[in-house]
N, C-alpha and C positions, 0 to 999 in steps of 0.2 A: 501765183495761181489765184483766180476767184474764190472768193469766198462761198462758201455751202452753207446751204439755208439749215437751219434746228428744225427737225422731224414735228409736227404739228402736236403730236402727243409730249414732246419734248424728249429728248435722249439722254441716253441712261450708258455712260462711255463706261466700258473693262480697265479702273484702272492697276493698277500695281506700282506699288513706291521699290525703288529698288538702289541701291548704294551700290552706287559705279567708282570702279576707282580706289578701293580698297588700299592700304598701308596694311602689311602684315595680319591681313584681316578685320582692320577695324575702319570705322571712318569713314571715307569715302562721300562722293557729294550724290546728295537724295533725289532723286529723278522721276518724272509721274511718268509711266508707257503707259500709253494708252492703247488700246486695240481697238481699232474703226470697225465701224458694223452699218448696215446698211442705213442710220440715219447717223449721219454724221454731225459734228459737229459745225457749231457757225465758228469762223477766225477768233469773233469774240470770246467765246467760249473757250477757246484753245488757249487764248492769253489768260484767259482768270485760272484756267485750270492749276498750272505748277505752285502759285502762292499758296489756293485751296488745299495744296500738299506741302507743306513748307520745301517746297523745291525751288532754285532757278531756272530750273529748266525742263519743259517736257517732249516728250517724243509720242506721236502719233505715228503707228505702227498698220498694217494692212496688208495681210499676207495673202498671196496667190500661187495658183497651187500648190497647196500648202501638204498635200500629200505625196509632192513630188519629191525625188532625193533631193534636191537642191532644187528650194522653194525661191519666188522673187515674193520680195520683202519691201512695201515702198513703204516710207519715212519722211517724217515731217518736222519739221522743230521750231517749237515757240518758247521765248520768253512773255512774260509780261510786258514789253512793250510793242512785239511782235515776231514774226519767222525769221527764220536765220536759216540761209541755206545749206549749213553744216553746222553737226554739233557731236564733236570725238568721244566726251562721257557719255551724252546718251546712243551713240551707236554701240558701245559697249552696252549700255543695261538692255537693250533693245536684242542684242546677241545671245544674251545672258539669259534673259527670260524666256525667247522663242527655243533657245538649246534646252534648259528646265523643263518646260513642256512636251517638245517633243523628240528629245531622244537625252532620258538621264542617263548621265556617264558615260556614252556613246558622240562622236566628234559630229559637231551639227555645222551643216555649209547653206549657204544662202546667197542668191543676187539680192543687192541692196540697190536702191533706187530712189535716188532723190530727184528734183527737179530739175538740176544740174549734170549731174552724173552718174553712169550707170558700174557697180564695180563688187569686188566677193570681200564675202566676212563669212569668219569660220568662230566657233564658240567648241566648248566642253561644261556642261553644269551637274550638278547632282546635288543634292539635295538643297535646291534651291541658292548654291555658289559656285560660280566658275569665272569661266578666263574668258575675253573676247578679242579678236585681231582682225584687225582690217588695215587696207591703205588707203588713205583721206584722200589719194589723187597728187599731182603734181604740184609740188609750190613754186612758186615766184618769188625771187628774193632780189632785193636793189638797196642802192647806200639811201640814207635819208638826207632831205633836203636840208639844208642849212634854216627855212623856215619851219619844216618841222619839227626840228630840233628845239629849235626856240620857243615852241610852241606844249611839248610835249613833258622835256625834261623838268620847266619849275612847276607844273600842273601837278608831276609826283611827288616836288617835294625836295628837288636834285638841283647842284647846283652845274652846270658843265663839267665841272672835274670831278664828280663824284660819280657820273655815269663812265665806265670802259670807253674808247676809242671806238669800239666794236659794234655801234651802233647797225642795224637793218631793219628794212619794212620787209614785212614776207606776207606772202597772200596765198591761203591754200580757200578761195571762196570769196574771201573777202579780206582786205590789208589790215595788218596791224604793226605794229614794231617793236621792235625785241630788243629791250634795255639792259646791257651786263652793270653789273656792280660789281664793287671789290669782295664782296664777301657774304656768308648766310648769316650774319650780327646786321652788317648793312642792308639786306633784306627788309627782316625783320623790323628792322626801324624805321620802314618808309610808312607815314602821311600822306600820301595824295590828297590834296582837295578834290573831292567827286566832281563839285559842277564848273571847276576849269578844264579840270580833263577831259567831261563830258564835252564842254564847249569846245575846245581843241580836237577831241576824236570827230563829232559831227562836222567842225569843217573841214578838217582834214582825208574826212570820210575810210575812219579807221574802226575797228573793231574793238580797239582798247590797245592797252600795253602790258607787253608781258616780260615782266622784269625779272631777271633770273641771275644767281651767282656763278662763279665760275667753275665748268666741270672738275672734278676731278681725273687721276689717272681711270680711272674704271668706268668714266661716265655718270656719275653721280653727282645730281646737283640738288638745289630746290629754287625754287620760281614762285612769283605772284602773279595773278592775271588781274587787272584791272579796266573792266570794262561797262560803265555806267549808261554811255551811249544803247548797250540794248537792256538797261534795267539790270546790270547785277554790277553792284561797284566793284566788289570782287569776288572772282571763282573760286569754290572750292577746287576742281580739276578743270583746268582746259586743255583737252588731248590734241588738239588740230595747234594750236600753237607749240606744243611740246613739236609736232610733226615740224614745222616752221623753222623752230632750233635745230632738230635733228638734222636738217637739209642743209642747216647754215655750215653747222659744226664739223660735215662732212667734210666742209673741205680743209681742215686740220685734222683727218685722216678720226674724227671721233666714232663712230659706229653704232655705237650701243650706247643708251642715255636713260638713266634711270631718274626719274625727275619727282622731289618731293613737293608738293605744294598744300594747303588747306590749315597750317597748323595756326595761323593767326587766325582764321574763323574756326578752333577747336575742333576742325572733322580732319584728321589725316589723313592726305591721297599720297598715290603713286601714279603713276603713269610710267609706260616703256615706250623706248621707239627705236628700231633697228634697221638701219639705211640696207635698202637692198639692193644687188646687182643690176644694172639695166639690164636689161630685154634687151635680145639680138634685134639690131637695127636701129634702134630709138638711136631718134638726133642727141648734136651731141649741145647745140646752140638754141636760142629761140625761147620765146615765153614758156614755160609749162614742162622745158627741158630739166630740172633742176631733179636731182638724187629722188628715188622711189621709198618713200618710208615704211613699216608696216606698225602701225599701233598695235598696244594691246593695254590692257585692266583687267584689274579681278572686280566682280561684283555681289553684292546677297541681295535674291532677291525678298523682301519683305512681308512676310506673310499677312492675311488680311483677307478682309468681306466685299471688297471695293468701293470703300464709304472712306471719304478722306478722314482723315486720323484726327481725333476729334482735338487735340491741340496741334493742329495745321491749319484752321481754316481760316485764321489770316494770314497775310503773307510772310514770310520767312523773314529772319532779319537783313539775309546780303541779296534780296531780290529787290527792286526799285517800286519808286515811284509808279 
């Protein structure tokens, strides 16, 4: 999309900090929503804005009729080095906070609307906490190259045989690759060097790497996202890759995935992802054919004056350059 010019008086954006992604209530990765109003912000403004919140990420938010039972909700996502045409934690705080507002403790539905895809997200909040569920859309899932490989695994840190066999790129937006390890010790212990990875994601034209242990019987894992290429070396929560696992692990009959991530940057997340039924008709081959996920997160939203939080207003420590 063009960029939108800053209101001549200068704008004055709604924001709200809000921790998507919750672990048993606590944690969770910090997210700026912001609500657009008739002067909008410039692109530029949208990138400074999530550091000015110690966030990695923010959502620009713009709701249309908004007093309809089921309002359309269009969405926007920047980091600090720019937009991303999906982002799974902040569709959650984005569900989370329009649910708060307008209808506590009562089930809030919405069309969401990004610039790629049009699809529903359903929320419950009350006092400023709840649940959010949507599906990120179709993924795409393929072996990776033997030059990717080469290219990806010593950038983490891994030597060949310390990565699973079980290597995939998956693209639910935009590609990235889903690295198994033996174990959540071996997690834990990964170093990435940021600016090999970084140089390896931008030639490779990936989104980062999302390394993760191996499920248990119940679907219970934990994962690192590693993605420097859009300014955050690592995520606190990335929901749309958890979707990416879910699609893969489907086809070992997994279902249900309860995914921990965030505790080496001290915010504990969760994430869920429940493979659902196709849809009568849906091919069964073809790009974009792959298992129907549905996300969900708990989120609290942050209460506040809309003045970024006066030890935020430089950038966060795991947002970029």
């Amino acid at each position: 999309m063009p960029s939108e010019p800053t209101s001549p008086a200068g704008p004055h954006p709604d924001v709200t900090l809000v921790h998507a992604c919750l672990r048993d209530g606590d944690g969770g990765s910090p997210t700026a929503v912001v609500t657009e109003t008739d002067a909008p912000l410039s692109d530029e403004d949208r990138r400074r804005l999530p550091g000015e919140w110690g966030a990695s990420h923010a959502v620009y938010v713009r709701v249309r009729d908004e007093h309809a039972p089921e309002p359309i909700v269009d969405l926007r996502f920047f980091t600090a080095e720019g937009e991303l045409p999906g982002c799974g934690h902040g569709t959650v705080a984005a569900l989370v906070l329009l649910a708060s507002r307008a209808a506590p403790g009562s089930p809030y539905r919405a069309t969401l609307r990004t610039a790629q895809r049009t699809f529903q997200g359903r929320a419950r909040a009350e006092g400023g906490r709840g649940t959010g569920l949507f599906d990120p859309g179709p993924v795409d899932l393929r072996d990776p190259t033997a030059a990717e490989r080469a290219l990806v695994l010593p950038a983490l840190g891994l030597a060949p045989d310390e990565a699973g066999p079980d290597l995939r790129v998956a693209g639910v937006g935009r590609e990235r690759i889903l690295v198994p390890v033996a174990s959540r010790a071996a997690l834990a212990a990964l170093a990435p060097d940021p600016d090999r990875l970084r140089a390896a994601c931008d030639r490779l034209g990936f989104l980062g790497a999302y390394v993760h242990s191996p499920p248990s019987p119940s679907g219970a894992l934990a994962a690192r996202m590693f993605a420097p290429s859009i300014g955050v070396p690592e995520d606190i929560a990335n929901a749309n890759s958890t979707a990416c696992l879910a699609a893969h692990l489907a086809g070992r009959g997994i279902t249900d995935l309860a995914v921990d991530m965030g505790d080496a940057l001290g915010s504990p997340a969760r994430i869920t992802a429940t493979v659902l039924a196709p849809a009568a008709g849906t091919p069964r081959t073809g790009p974009g054919t792959g298992p129907r996920i549905l996300l969900g997160g708990t989120a609290l939203v942050v209460p506040g004056d809309g003045d970024a939080p006066h030890t935020a207003r430089s950038a966060a420590p795991h947002t970029s350059r």
